[in-house]
C-alpha positions as CSV (number, residue, x, y, z in Angstrom):
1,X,0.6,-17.8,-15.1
2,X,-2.9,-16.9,-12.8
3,X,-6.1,-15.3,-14.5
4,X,-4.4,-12.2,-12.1
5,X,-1.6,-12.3,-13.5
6,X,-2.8,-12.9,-17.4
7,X,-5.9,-9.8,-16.7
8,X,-3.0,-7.6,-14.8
9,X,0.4,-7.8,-16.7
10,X,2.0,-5.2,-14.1
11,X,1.8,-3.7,-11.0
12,X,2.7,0.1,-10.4
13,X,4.3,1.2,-6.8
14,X,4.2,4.9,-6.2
15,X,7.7,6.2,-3.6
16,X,10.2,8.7,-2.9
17,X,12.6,8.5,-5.7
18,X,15.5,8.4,-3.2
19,X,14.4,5.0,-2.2
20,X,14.7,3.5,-5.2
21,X,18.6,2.0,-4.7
22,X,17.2,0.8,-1.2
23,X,14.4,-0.8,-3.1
24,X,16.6,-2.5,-5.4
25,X,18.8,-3.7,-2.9
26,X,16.0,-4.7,0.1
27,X,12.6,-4.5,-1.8
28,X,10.0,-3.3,-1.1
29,X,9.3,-3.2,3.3
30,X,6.1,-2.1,4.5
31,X,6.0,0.7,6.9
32,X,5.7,-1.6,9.8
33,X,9.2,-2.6,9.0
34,X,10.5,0.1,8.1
35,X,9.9,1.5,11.3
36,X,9.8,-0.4,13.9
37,X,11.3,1.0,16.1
38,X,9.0,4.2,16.2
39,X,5.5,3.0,16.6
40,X,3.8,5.8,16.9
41,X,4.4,6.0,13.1
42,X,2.7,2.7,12.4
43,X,-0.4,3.0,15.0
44,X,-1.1,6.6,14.8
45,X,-2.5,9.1,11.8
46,X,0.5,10.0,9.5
47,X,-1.1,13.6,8.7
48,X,1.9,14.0,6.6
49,X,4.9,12.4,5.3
50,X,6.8,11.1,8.0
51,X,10.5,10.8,7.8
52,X,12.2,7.5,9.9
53,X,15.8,7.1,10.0
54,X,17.6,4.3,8.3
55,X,21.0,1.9,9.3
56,X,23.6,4.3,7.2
57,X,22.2,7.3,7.6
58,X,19.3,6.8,5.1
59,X,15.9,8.4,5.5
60,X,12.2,6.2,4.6
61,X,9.4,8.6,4.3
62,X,6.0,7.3,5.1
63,X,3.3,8.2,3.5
64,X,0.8,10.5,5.0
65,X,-2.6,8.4,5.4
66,X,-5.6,9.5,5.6
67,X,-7.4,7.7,8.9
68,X,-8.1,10.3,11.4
69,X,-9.2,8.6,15.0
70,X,-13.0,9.5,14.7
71,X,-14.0,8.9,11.4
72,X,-11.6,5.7,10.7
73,X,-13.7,4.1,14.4
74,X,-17.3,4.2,12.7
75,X,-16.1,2.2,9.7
76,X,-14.3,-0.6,11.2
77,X,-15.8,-3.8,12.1
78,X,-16.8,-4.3,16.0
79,X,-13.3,-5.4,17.9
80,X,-10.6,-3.5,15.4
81,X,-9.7,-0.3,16.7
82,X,-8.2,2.2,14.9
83,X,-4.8,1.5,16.0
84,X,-5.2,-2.3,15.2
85,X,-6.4,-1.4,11.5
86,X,-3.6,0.5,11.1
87,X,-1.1,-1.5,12.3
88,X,-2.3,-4.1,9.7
89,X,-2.9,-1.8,7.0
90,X,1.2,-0.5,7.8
91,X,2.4,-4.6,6.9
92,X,1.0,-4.4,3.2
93,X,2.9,-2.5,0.2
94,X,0.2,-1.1,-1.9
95,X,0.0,-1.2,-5.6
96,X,-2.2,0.0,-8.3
97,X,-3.2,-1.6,-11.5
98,X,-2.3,1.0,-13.8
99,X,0.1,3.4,-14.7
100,X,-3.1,5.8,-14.8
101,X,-3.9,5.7,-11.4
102,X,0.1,5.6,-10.0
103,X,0.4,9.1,-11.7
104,X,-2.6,10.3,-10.0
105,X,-1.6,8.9,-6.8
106,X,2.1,11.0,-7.7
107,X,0.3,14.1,-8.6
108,X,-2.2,14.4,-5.5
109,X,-2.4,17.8,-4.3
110,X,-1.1,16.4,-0.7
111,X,2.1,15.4,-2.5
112,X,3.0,19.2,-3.9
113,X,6.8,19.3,-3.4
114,X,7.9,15.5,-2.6
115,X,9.7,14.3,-5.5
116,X,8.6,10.7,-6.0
117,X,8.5,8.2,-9.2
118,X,6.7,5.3,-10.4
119,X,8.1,2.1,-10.2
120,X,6.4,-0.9,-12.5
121,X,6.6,-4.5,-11.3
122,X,5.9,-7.8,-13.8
123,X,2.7,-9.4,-11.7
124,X,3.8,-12.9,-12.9
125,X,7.5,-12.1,-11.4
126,X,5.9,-10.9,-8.0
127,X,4.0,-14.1,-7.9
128,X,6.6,-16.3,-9.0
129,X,9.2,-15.0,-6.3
130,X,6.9,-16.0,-3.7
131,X,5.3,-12.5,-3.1
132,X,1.9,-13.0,-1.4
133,X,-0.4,-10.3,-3.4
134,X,-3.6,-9.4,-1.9
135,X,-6.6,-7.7,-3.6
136,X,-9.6,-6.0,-1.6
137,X,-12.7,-4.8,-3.5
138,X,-12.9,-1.4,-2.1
139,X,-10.7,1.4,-1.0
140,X,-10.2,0.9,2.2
141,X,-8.1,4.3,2.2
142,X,-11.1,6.2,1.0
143,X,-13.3,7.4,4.0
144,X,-16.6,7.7,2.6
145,X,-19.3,10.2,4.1
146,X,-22.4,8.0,3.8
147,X,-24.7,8.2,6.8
148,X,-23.3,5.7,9.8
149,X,-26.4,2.7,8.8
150,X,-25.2,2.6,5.1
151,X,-21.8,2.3,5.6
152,X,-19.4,-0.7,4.5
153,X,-17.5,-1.3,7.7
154,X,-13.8,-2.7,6.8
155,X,-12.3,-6.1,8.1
156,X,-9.1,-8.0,7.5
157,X,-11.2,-9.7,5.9
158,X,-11.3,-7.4,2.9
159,X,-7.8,-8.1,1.7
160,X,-8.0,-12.1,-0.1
161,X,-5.1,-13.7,-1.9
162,X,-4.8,-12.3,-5.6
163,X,-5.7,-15.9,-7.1
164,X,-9.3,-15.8,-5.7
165,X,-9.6,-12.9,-7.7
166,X,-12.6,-13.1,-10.5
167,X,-12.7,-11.3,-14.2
168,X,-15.1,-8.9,-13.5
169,X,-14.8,-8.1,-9.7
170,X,-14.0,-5.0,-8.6
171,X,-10.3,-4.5,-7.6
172,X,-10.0,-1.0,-5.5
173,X,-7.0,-2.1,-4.2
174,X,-4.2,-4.4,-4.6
175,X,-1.0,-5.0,-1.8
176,X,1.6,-7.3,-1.0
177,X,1.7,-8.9,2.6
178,X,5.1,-8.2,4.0
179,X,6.4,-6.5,1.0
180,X,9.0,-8.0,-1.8
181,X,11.9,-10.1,-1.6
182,X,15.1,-8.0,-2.8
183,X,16.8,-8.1,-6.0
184,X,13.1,-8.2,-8.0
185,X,13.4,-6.3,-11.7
186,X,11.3,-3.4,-11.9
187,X,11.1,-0.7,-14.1
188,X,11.8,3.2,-12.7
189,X,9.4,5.2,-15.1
190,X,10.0,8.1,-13.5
């Protein structure tokens, strides 16, 4: 077992609760997969939940992100547009560390009406399927408002595999590159 794994026992995913049978069968896809064939959804702000059609007559629903054109430009490092960062962003499925923060990522105010659940993965399972977990220091979600010379621009960079991860560093996000093979146990806590 890895120090991540032995410091952060699970790993809680946040999705429409309709998905969860397509989860258990596929795993978890990142929005890149998921739709591939339209993408405008991948390169573009998702102001709101976007909804993709599936093989079978299934529906995904993307989660809105918050990256508007102008303000997502001044925080990326020189060469990355804003369509390049969120193409990359759109291959990772993201993860928090507690059960804590997936509620408060369920509950958000920009969420009023979807009906979603929280789905809790072992880390050590993740890992030992092959799953290639990435943690980043910062929220590279959050768009700060610090004036353009203090601000931390973002860089693939930012995302490092889990086992370079230190007791003691700060973990604002965690994802997994590609998302999760099918088939892996998880827990539906509603």
């Amino acid at each position: 077992m890895t120090e991540f794994a032995r410091r952060i026992p699970h790993l809680f995913h946040v999705t429409q609760r309709g998905a969860v049978e397509a989860i258990r069968a596929e795993g978890l896809r990142p929005a890149a997969e998921l739709a591939a064939d339209h993408p405008e959804a991948i390169t573009e702000n998702r102001r709101a939940w976007t909804p993709i059609p599936r093989p079978g007559g299934r529906t995904a629903w993307l989660r809105w992100q918050n990256m508007p054109e102008g303000p997502i430009a001044t925080r990326l490092a020189p060469g990355i547009t804003p369509a390049a960062w969120r193409g990359f962003i759109n291959t990772l499925v993201f993860f928090s560390s507690s059960e804590e923060d997936a509620r408060r990522l369920q509950s958000s105010p920009k969420d009023a009406g979807q009906d979603q659940t929280v789905l809790r993965f072992e880390t050590d399972a993740l890992l030992g399927a092959g799953v290639r977990l990435l943690t980043c220091r910062w929220n590279n979600g959050y768009l700060d408002r610090s004036a353009p010379e203090h601000r931390r621009l973002r860089t693939y960079h930012d995302y490092r595999p889990a086992e370079l991860w230190q007791r003691g560093e700060n973990l604002g996000e965690i994802a997994a590159s590609g998302g999760t093979p099918p088939g892996l146990p998880f827990a539906d806590l509603g």
